[in-house]
N, C-alpha and C positions, 0 to 999 in steps of 0.2 A: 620942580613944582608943577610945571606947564602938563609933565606925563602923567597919564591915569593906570594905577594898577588896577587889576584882575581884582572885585572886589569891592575897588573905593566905592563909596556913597552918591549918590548920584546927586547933581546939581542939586539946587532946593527946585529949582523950574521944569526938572524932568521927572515923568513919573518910572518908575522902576518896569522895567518892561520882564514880562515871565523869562526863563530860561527857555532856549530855542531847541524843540524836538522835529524828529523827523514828522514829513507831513503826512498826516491820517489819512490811511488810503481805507474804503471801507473790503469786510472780508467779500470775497466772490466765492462763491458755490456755484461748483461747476458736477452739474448732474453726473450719472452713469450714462447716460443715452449724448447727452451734450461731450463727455470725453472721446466717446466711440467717434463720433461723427468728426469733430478735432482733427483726432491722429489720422482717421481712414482721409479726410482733404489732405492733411499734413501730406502723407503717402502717397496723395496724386491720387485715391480709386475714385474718383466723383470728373477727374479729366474724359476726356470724348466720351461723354454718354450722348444718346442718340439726343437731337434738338438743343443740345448744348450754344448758349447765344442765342436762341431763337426765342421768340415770346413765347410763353405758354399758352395753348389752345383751350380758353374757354368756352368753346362750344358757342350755340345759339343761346341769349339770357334771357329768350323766350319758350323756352324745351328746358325742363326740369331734367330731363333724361336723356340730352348731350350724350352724357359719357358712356352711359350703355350702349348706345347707339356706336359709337364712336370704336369702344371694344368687341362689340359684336364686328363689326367693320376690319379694324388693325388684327383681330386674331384670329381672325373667320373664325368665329365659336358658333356655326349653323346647331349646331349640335343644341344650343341652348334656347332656341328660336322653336317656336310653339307648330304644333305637326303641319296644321295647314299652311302659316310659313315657310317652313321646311320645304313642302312640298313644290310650292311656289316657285324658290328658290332651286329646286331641281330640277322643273320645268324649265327653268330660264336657262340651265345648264347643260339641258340634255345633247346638245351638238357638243360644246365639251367631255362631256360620261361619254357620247360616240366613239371620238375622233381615234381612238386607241381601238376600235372593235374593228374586226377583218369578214367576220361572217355574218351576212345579211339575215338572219335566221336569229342570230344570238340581238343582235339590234333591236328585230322587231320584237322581242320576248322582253327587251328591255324597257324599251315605251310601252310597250302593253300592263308589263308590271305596273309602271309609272303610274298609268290611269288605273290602274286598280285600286291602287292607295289611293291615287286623290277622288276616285267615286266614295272610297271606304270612308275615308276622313271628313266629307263631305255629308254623306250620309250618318255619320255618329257625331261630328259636333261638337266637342268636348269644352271647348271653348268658349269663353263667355261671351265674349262677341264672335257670332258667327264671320268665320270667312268661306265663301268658298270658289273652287277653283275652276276652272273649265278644262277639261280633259284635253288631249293633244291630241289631233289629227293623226293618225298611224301614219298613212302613206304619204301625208305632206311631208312629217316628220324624216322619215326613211327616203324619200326623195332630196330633200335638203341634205341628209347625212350621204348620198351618191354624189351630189353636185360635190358638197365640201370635198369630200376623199378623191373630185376627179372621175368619176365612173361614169 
């Protein structure tokens, strides 16, 4: 009497509770682009990439243009950098461009070149905001380039 079948009536004091289903998990959609990304961590390709662990650099949040700055810098893209720039920047390098020349002759036909472009660049402007540049000293230049190599 005391045992309850499978079935019996419930007390008059209990209410009949529903039959017990597994529990509703809701559906997940998992993109194209969100599967790729998945498997390629699954696979490790996302391990030692460069700054891995390290914060992200977000730049100055007073410079909109960080990141340009930033790639022009990491990829040396002079190439992308506006003539008088450019030329700026070749100025500042000209003991570098030297340091591989052997004939004092080809040297100075190099810094001459040099100031020819930045008179030309100077003189034409193209730029919205003028830059312009002050041309290089030949012989200071060619002197510095004897001192460096020793001569």
């Amino acid at each position: 009497m005391g045992d309850e079948q499978d079935g019996a009536a419930p007390e008059p004091h209990e209410r009949p509770r529903p039959p017990r289903r597994e529990q509703h998990r809701p559906m997940v959609f998992e993109s194209w682009i969100d599967k790729q990304i998945r498997e390629a961590t699954e696979r490790g390709e996302f391990d030692n990439l460069p700054g891995a662990g390290k914060p992200v650099d977000l730049g100055d949040p007073n410079d909109e243009l960080w990141w340009v700055r930033k790639k022009l810098k990491d990829e040396d893209l002079t190439g992308a950098l506006p003539t008088s720039l450019q030329l700026r920047k070749q100025k500042q390098d000209i003991q570098q461009h030297l340091a591989e020349v052997r004939d004092p002759d080809l040297a100075r036909r190099l810094v001459e070149d040099l100031n020819a472009r930045i008179t030309d660049a100077n003189l034409r402007q193209v730029e919205k905001v003028p830059i312009f540049t002050a041309t290089l000293d030949v012989e200071e230049t060619l002197r510095e380039w004897r001192r460096l190599r020793g001569h």
